[in-house]
C-alpha positions in Angstrom: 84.2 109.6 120.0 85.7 106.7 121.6 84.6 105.1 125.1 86.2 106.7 128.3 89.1 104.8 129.8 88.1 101.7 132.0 89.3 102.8 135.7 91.3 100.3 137.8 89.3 101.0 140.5 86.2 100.0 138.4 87.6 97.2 137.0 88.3 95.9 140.7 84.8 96.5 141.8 83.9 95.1 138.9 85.6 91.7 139.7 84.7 91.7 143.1 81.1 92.1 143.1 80.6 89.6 139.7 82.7 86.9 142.2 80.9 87.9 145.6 78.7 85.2 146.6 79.8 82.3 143.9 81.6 79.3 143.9 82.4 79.2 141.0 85.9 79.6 138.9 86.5 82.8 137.6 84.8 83.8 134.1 86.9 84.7 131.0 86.3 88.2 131.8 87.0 88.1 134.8 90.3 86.7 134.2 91.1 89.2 131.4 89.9 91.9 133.7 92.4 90.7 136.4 95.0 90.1 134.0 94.3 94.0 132.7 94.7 95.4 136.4 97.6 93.2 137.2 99.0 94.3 134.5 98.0 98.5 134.9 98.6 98.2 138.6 102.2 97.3 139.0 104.0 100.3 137.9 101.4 102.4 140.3 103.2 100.2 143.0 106.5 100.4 142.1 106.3 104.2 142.2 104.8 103.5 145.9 107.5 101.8 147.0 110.0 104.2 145.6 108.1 107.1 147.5 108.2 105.0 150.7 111.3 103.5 150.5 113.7 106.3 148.6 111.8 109.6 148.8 110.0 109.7 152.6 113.4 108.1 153.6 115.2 110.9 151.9 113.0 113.4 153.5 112.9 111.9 157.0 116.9 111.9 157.0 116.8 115.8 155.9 114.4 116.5 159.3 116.4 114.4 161.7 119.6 117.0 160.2 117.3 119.8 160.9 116.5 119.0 164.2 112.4 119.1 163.3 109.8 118.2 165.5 108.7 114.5 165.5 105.8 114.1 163.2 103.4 110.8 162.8 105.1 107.6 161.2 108.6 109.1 161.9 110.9 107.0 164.0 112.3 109.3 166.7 115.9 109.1 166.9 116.8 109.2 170.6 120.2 110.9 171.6 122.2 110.4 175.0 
């Protein structure tokens, strides 16, 4: 059976509490680990930005033409 999948999120803690309180440069694993989650992490945020950006933007637009109620985060457009 092989070893469960290293999480990003552990790999992070990881990283932060072996650098926590040291001066020192960064280990080899440390910069592998770093490496790893750069690597892992940047698709997670492109599909962030695309919900933000596209998708919410896409929503919001479909509210405002339905006339609904303001909700938190949504920019009130004000009519005269």
């Amino acid at each position: 059976m092989p070893p469960a999948p290293v999480t990003l999120s552990s790999r992070l803690q990881t990283m932060l509490y072996t650098s926590m309180r040291t001066t020192t440069n960064l280990t080899k694993n440390q910069t592998v680990a770093y490496q790893t989650l750069y690597e892992k992490i940047q698709p997670i945020i492109e599909k962030i930005k695309k919900i933000s950006e596209v998708d919410l933007k896409a929503i919001e637009s479909e509210m405002d033409k339905l006339n609904v109620p303001w909700t938190p985060g949504r920019m009130p457009e004000l009519k005269k």
